[in-house]
C-alpha positions in Angstrom: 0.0 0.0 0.0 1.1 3.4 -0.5 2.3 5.8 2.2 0.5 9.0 2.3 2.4 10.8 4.4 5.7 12.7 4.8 6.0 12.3 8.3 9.8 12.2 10.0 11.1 8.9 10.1 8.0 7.2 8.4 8.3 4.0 6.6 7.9 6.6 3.2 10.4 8.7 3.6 13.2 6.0 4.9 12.1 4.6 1.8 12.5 7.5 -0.3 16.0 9.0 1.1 17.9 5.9 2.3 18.9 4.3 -1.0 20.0 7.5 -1.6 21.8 8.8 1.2 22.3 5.7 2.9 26.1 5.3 3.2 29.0 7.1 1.7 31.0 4.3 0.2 32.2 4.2 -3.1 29.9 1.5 -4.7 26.9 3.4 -2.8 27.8 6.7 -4.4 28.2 5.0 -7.9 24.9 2.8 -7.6 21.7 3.6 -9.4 18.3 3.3 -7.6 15.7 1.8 -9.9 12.1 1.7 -8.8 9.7 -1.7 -10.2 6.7 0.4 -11.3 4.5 -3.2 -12.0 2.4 -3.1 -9.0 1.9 0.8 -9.1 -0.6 2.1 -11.5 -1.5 4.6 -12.5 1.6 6.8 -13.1 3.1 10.0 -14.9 5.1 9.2 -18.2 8.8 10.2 -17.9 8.9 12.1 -20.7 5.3 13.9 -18.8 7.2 14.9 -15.8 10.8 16.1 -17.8 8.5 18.7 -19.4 6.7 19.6 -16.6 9.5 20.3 -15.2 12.0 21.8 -17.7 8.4 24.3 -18.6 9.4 26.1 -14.6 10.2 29.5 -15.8 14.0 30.3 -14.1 14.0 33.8 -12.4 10.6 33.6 -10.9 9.7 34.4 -7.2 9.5 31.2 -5.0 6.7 30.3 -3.5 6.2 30.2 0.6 8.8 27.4 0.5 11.3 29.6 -1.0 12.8 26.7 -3.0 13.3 28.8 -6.7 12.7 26.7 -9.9 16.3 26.3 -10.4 16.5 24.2 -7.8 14.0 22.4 -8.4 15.6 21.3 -12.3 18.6 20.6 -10.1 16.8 17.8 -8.2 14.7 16.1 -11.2 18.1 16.3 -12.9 20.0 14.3 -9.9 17.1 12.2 -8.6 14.8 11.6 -10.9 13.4 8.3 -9.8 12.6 9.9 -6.4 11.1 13.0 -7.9 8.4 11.1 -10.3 8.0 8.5 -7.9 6.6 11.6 -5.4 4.8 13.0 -8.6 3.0 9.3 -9.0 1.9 9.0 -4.9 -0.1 12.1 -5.5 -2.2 10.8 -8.7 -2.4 7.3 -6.9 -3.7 8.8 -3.5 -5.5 11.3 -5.4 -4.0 13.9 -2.9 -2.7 17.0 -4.0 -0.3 17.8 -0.8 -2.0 20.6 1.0 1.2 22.9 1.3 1.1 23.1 -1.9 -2.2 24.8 -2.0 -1.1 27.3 0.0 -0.2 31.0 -1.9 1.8 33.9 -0.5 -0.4 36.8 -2.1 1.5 40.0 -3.6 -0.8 42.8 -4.8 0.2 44.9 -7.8 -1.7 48.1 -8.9 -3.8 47.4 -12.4 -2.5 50.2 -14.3 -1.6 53.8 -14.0 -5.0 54.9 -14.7 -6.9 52.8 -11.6 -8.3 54.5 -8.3 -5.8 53.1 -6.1 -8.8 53.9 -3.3 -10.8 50.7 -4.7 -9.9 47.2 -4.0 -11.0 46.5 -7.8 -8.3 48.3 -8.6 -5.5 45.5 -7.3 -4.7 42.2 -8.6 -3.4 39.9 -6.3 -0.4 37.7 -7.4 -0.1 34.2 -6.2 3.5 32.8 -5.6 2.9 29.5 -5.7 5.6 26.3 -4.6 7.3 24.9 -7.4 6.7 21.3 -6.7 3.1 22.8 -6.9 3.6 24.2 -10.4 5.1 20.3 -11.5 2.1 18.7 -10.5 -0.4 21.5 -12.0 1.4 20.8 -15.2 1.1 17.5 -15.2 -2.8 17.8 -14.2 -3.0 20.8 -17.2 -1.3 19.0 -19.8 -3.8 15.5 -19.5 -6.6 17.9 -19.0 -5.7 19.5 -22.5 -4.8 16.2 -24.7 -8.0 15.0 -23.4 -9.7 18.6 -24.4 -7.9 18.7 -27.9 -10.5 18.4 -30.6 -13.0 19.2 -28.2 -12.2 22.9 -27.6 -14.5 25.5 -29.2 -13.0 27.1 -32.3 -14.1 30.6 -30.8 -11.9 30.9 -27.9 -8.4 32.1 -28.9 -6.6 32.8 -25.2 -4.3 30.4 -23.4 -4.1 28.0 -27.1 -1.0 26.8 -28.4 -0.7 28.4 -32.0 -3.5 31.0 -31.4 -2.5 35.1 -30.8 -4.8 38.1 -30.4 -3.9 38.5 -34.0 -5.8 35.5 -34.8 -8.8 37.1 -32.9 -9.0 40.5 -34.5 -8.4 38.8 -38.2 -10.9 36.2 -37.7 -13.3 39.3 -36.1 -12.6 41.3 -39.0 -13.6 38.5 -41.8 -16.7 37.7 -39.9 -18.0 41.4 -40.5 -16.8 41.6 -43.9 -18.2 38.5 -44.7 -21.4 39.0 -43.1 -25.0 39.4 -45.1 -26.5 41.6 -42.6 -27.1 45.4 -43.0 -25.9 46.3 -39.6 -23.3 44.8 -37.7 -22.1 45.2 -34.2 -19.9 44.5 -31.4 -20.5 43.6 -28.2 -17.7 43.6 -26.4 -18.1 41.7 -22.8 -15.5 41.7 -19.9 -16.4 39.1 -16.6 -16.2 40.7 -13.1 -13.6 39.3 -11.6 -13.2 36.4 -14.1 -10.5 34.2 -12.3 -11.8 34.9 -8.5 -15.5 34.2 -8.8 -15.1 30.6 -10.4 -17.0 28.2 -8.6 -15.7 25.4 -7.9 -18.4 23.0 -7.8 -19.2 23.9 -11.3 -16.1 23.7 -12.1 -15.7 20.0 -10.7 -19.0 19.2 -12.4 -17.7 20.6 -16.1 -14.1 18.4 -15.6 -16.6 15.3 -14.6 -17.6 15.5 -17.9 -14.6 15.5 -20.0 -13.4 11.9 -19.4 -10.7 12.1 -16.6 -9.3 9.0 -15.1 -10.8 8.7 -11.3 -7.0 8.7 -10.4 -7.3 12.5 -12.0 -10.5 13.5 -11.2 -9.6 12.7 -7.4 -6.6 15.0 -8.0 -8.7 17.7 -9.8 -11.0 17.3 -6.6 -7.9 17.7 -4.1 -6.5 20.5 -5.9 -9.7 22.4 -5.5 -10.2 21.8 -1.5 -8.8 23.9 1.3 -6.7 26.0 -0.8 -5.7 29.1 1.1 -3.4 32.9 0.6 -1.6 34.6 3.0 0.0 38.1 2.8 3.4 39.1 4.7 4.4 42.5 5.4 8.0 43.6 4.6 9.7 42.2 7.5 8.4 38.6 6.1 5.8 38.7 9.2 2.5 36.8 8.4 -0.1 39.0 8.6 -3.5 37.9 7.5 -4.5 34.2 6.2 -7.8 33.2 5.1 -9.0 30.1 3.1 -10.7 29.9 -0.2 -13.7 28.6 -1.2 -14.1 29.7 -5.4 -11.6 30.7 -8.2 -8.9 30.1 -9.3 -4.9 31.9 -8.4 -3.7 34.1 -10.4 -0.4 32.7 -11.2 -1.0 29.5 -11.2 -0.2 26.7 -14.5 -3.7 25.5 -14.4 -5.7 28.1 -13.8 -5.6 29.5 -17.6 -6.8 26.6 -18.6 -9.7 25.6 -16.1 -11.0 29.0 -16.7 -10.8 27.9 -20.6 -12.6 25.1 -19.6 -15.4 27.4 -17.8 -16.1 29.4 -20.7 -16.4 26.9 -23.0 -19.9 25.4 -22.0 -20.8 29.4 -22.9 -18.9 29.6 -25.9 -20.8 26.6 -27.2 -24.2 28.1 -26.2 -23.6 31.4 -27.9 -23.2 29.2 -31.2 -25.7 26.8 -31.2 -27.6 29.9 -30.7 -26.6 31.5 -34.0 -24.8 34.3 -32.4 -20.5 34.8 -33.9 -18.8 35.0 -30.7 -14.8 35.0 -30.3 -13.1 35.5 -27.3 -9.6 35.8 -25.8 -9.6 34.3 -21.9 -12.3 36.4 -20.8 -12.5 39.0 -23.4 -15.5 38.0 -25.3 -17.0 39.6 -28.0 -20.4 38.6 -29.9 -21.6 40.0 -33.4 -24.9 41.2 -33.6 -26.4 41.5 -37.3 -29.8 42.7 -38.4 -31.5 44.1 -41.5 -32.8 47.1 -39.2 -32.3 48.7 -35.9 -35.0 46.9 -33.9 -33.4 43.4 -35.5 -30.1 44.3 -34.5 -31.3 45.3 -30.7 -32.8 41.8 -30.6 -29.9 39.8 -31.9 -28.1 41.8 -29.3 -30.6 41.4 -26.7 -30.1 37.0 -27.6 -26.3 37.6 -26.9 -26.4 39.0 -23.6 -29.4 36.7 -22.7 -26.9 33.4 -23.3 -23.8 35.2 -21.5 -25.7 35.2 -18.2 -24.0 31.8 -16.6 -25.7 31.0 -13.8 -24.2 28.0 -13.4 -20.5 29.2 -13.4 -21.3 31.6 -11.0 -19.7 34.5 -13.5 -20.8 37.8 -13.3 -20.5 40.7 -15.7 -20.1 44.2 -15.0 -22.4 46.7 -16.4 -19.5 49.0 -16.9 -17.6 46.9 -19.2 -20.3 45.5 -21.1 -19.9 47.9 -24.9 -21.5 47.9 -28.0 -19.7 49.0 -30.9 -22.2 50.8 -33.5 -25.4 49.6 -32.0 -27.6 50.4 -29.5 -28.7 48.6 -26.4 -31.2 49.3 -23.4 -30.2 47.8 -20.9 -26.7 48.8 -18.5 -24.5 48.6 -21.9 -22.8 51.7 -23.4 -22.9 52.5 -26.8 -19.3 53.9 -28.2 -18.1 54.3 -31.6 -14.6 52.9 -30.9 -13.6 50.3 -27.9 -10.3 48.5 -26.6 -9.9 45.2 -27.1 -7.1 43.0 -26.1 -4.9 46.4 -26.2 -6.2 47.6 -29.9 -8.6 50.2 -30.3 -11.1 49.5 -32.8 -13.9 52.1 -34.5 -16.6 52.1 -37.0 -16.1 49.9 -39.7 -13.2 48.2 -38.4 -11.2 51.3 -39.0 -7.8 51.5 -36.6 -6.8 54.9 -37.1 -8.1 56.0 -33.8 -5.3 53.3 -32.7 -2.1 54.8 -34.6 -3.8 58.1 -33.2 -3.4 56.7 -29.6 0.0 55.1 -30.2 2.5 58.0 -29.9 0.7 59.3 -25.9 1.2 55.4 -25.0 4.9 55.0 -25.6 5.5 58.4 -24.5 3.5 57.0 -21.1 6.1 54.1 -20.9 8.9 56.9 -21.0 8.2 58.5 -18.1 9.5 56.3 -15.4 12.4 55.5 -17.5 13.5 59.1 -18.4 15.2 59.1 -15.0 18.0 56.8 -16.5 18.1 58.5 -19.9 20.4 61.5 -19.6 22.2 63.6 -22.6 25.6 63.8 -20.6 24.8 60.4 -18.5 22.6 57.3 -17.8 22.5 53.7 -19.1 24.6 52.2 -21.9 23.8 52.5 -25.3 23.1 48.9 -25.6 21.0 49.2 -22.9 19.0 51.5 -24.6 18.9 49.5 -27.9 17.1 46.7 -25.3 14.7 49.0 -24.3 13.7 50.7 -28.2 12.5 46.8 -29.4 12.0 45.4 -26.3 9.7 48.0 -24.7 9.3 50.8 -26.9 8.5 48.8 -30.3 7.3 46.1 -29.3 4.8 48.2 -27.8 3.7 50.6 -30.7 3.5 47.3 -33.2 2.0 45.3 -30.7 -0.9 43.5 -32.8 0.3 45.1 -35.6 -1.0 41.9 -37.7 -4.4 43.1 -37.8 -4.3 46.7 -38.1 -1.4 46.5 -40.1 -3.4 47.9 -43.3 -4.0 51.2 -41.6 -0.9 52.4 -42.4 -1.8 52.6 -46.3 -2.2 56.3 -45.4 0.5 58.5 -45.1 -1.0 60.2 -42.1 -1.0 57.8 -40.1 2.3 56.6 -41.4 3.2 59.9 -40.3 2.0 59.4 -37.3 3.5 56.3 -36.1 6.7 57.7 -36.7 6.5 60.6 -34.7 6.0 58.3 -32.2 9.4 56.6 -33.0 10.9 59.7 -32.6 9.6 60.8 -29.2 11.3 57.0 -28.2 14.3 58.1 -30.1 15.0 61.4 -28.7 15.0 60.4 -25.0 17.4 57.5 -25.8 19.8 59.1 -27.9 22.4 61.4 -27.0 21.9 63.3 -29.3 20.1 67.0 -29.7 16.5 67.2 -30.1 16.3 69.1 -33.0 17.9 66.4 -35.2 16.0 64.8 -37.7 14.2 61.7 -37.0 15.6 59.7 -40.1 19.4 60.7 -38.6 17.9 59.2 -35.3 16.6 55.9 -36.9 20.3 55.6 -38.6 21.8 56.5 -35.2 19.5 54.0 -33.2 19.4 51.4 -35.7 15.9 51.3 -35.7 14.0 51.1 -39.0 11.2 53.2 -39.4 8.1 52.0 -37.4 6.1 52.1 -40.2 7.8 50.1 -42.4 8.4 47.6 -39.8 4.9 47.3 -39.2 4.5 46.7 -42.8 7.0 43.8 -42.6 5.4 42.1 -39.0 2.4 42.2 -41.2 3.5 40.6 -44.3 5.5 38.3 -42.2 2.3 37.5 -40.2 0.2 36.7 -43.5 3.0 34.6 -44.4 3.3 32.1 -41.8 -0.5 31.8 -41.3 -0.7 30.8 -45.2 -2.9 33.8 -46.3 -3.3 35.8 -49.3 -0.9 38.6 -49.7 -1.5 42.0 -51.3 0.4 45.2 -53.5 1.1 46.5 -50.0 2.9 43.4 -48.1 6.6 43.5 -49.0 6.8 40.4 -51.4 4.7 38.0 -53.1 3.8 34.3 -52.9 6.0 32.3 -55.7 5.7 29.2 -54.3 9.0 29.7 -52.2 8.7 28.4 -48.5 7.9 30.5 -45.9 11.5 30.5 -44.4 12.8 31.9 -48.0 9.6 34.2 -48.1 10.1 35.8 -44.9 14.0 36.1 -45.1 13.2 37.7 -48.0 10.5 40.2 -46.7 13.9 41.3 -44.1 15.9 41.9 -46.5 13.2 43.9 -48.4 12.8 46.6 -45.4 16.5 46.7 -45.4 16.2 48.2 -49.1 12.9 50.3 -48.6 14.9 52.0 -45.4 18.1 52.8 -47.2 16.3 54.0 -50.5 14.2 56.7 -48.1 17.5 57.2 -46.3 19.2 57.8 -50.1 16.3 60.1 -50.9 15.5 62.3 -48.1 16.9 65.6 -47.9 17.2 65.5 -43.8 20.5 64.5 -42.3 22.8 64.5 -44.8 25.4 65.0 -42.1 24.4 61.7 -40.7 24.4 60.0 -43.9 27.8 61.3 -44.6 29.1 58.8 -41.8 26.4 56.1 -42.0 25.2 56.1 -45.5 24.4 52.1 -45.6 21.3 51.1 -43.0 22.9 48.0 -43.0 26.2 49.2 -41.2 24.1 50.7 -39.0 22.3 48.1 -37.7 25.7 46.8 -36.8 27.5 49.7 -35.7 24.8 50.4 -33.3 25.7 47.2 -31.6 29.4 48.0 -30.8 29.7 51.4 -30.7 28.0 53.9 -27.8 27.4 56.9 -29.0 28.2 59.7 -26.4 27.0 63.4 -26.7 30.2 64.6 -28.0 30.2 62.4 -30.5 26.9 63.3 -31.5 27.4 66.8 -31.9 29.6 65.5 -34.8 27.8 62.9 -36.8 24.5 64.9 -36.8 25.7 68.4 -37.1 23.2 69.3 -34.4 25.0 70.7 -30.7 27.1 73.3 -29.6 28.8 75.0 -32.8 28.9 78.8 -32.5 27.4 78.4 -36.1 24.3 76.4 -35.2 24.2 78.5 -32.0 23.9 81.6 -33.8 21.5 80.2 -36.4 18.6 79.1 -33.5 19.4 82.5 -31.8 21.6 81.0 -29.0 24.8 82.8 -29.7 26.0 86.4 -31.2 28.6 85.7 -33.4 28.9 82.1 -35.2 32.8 82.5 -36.1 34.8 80.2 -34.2 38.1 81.8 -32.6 39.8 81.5 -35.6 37.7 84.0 -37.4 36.1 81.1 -40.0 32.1 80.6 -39.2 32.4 76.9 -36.8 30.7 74.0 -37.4 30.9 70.2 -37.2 32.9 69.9 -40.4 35.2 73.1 -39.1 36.1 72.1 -35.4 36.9 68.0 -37.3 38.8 68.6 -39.7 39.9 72.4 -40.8 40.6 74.7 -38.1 44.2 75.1 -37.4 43.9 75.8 -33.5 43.0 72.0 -33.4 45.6 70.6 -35.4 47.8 69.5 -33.0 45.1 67.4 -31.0 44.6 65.9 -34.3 47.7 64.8 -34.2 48.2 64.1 -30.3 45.1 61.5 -31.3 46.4 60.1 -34.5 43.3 61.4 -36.0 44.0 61.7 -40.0 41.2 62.3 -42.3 41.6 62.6 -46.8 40.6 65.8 -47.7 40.3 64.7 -51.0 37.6 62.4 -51.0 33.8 63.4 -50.7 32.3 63.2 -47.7 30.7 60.2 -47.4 34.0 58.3 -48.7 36.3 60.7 -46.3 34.2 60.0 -42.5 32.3 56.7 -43.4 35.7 54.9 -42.0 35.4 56.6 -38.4 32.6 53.3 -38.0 34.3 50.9 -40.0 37.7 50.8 -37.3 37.2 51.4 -33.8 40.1 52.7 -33.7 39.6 55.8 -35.6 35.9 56.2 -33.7 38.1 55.7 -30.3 40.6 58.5 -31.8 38.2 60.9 -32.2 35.8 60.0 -28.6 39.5 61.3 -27.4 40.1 64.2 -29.6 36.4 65.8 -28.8 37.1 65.5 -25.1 40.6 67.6 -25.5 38.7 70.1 -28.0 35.7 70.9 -25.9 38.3 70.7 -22.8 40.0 73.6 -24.3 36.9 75.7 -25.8 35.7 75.4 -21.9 39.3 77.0 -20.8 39.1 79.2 -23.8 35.4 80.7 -22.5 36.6 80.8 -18.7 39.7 83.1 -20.4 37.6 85.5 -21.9 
């Protein structure tokens, strides 16, 4: 029979550790424990338990134990036999251990724009035991090959393959495609969707799927006397309290019994006749009609089926919308809505979205500005983190399905100005400088063709039709050649603007190929001083004098001073040139003569040292006079 507890000393665990820790002899240290699994069934696959555990996320906060996932990999890794054999008890006894249901809550503010006054306002975190996370996994992963082909088609959160982009294209072909007059959304967000799951239901719902008794028993564990507790700073335990619905946030299965919730509804909605999609618990129906009172009925048969009495969910007046409709009960009627981080208006139309794009990034630059000095702050690689990590990835988030927006300048136009706003605070560079020099400088192509490209890359890989505006076309190459090729395509689209436009031309005398400065952008830092010089832009008596900051532009030397005059012609410089080995052909055009500075370091380390001794000595120069 199997032990079921853990107790000191107990015939389990001198089972468990002693063939393992027995003696310290040589043939003991070099013997391997095998474990006769033909009188214990059922158990966990090997391969089952590897990827549960090799799917624990390293660098995540540990759970009351405090044992991090690291170590954890470190003991499936040395005793493996032990570790499945712990994993296989708990589906055999149907017990899931109840320290492992317990959750050390952490509360983290919504958003920015939340009343920090109302509790609503807070979602609280659950840091959950690793071991715990193992055996949800293993419970998840049954729970979904079991679910497979019996998912509904509509939901589109927390599904392997499936992105929000998949949602808004599939949303957008239902209303092109649809026969009906009028069309609208309504867009439905559940109160509290992961805390107000019953449990009961939710037990009823997995009785139905086809579970093993083993792991239904489990299922049935994992959702009894589950409990949170909060600490304060000092790691005191302040507050406890047990649980008796929902599901923590944080945890490996809750994304998927929440799926599981929904799913009875999603089902309903259809069999009803109403188009429904939805994203975890962002659902959104499509009411048609030939005329306004049909549409209010098709819309008054969608909220009617969303009521789940049975799963205990509840929707929120508030956050119940209907796009281009109208409704009478406790729904708002809006011309453009969020959802899943896009905004969407009449007619499917995104521009309100590029609108928005440019006060969003510039919201993520706030806290960050601290760091991002003209003189000081973070590396330059650093920064290059932060521009596609943070900054792009942000403005292009989705950019998929609202790709086709930018088929007008203006909002190409916009999107950019955008970029630039990102680009200023992270270059050290002046602000006046034009945004293509910045782009060169950051070795960041320009959002909007970027966009273009995650779009055509996006049609690509999903095996759709592609159009005059994606950046190549379907020749029955694979989608690996197709999508190398659609790089390499924004590559030439960037340096042909860069070629053309009439902004920066000092820039482009030292970067004239995009593709160089992609590269250079990687190695080399570009300091202040060193922008003054490759952008023309900074503090030259000429430029001074020509934005009204100075009186006279002529440098000390009596010729007018600018970039070009202080690098390479005035004579009170010459013998820093020289003290720096700093040597430049006169002869050549420009482009040919300073285009070298970034192709040898150094000739760019030579002149990082010969702008520090010239501004050194125009700073002695201005105390002298």
């Amino acid at each position: 029979m199997c032990p079921t507890t853990f107790a000191c000393n107990s015939t389990f665990t001198v089972y468990l550790l002693y063939p393992a820790y027995g003696t310290d002899t040589a043939d003991a240290m070099g013997a391997t424990v095998c474990f006769s699994h033909a009188d214990y069934d059922p158990e966990w696959l090997w391969s089952e338990v590897n990827r549960a555990v090799m799917s624990l996320k390293s660098g995540k906060a540990p759970g009351p134990d405090g044992f991090p996932s690291v170590l954890i990999k470190e003991i499936w890794k040395t005793l493996p036999h032990y570790f499945k054999e712990l994993m296989d008890c708990s589906l055999r006894t149907r017990v899931f251990p109840s320290r492992w249901k317990m959750a050390r809550i952490v509360v983290l503010l919504k958003g920015g724009n939340k009343d920090p006054s109302k509790a609503r306002s807070y979602r609280p975190i659950s840091l959950l035991n690793s071991m715990a996370k193992v055996l949800e996994c293993l419970l998840e992963r049954r729970l979904n090959i079991r679910m497979d082909n019996e998912w509904c088609d509509a939901q589109y959160g927390f599904r392997q393959g499936r992105s929000t982009e998949d949602l808004l294209c599939r949303l957008r072909n239902m209303v092109d495609h649809s026969s009906a007059k009028l069309v609208s959304g309504v867009l439905v967000d559940f109160k509290g969707a992961f805390d107000f799951l019953s449990w009961h239901s939710i037990l009823d719902r997995l009785d139905l799927v086809g579970l093993s008794s083993e792991e239904m028993g489990l299922w049935s564990s994992y959702f009894a006397d589950r409990s949170v507790f909060l600490m304060n700073r000092r790691g005191d335990q302040i507050t406890r309290r047990g649980l008796e619905r929902g599901c923590p946030q944080g945890s490996i299965g809750g994304p998927t019994v929440w799926n599981l919730a929904l799913d009875e509804l999603l089902w309903q909605l259809k069999q009803a006749g109403v188009l429904v999609v939805a994203y975890a618990d962002d659902t959104t129906c499509l009411a048609e009609g030939e005329s306004r009172d049909q549409l209010e009925a098709s819309v008054e048969r969608a909220f009617t089926q969303i009521i789940l009495p049975r799963g205990k969910l509840d929707t929120s007046g508030r956050r119940v919308k209907v796009v281009r409709g109208n409704y009478t009960r406790k729904v708002s009627y809006v011309s453009e809505a969020r959802l899943l981080g896009c905004i969407i208006g009449v007619r499917f139309n995104y521009a309100c979205h590029v609108n928005a794009l440019r006060e969003k990034v510039i919201s993520r630059l706030v806290g960050l500005k601290r760091a991002l000095k003209k003189e000081w702050g973070v590396k330059g690689c650093i920064c290059n983190t932060w521009i596609k990590g943070i900054f792009e990835a942000t403005a292009l988030y989705g950019s998929g399905a609202w790709g086709d927006a930018l088929r007008y300048s203006t909002l190409c136009d916009e999107i950019v100005r955008g970029q630039r706003a990102v680009l200023s605070a992270c270059l050290r560079v002046c602000r006046m400088v034009p945004t293509e020099a910045m782009q060169v400088l950051a070795g960041s192509p320009p959002w909007d063709l970027e966009c273009l490209r995650r779009r055509t890359v996006y049609k690509i890989k999903k095996g759709m039709d592609l159009d005059d505006w994606d950046f190549v076309s379907r020749d029955g190459s694979s989608n690996d050649v197709l999508v190398n090729r659609c790089n390499q395509e924004l590559l030439v689209r960037w340096q042909d603007r860069w070629d053309n436009s009439q902004k920066g031309r000092v820039t482009y005398g030292f970067l004239p190929n995009v593709s160089r400065a992609l590269k250079v952008r990687e190695s080399i830092d570009i300091d202040w001083l060193e922008g003054y010089i490759v952008t023309g832009h900074g503090a030259f008596r000429g430029y001074l004098k020509k934005h009204r900051k100075q009186i006279s532009p002529n440098c000390s030397c009596g010729a007018v001073e600018d970039w070009e005059h202080v690098l390479v012609k005035c004579n009170i410089y010459e013998d820093l040139r020289e003290a720096c080995g700093l040597r430049f052909n006169l002869s050549l055009s420009g482009s040919e003569r300073y285009c070298a500075l970034f192709n040898d370091e150094g000739k760019y380390e030579a002149l990082r040292a010969f702008l520090l001794l010239v501004f050194e000595h125009r700073k002695e120069l201005d105390l002298a006079t």
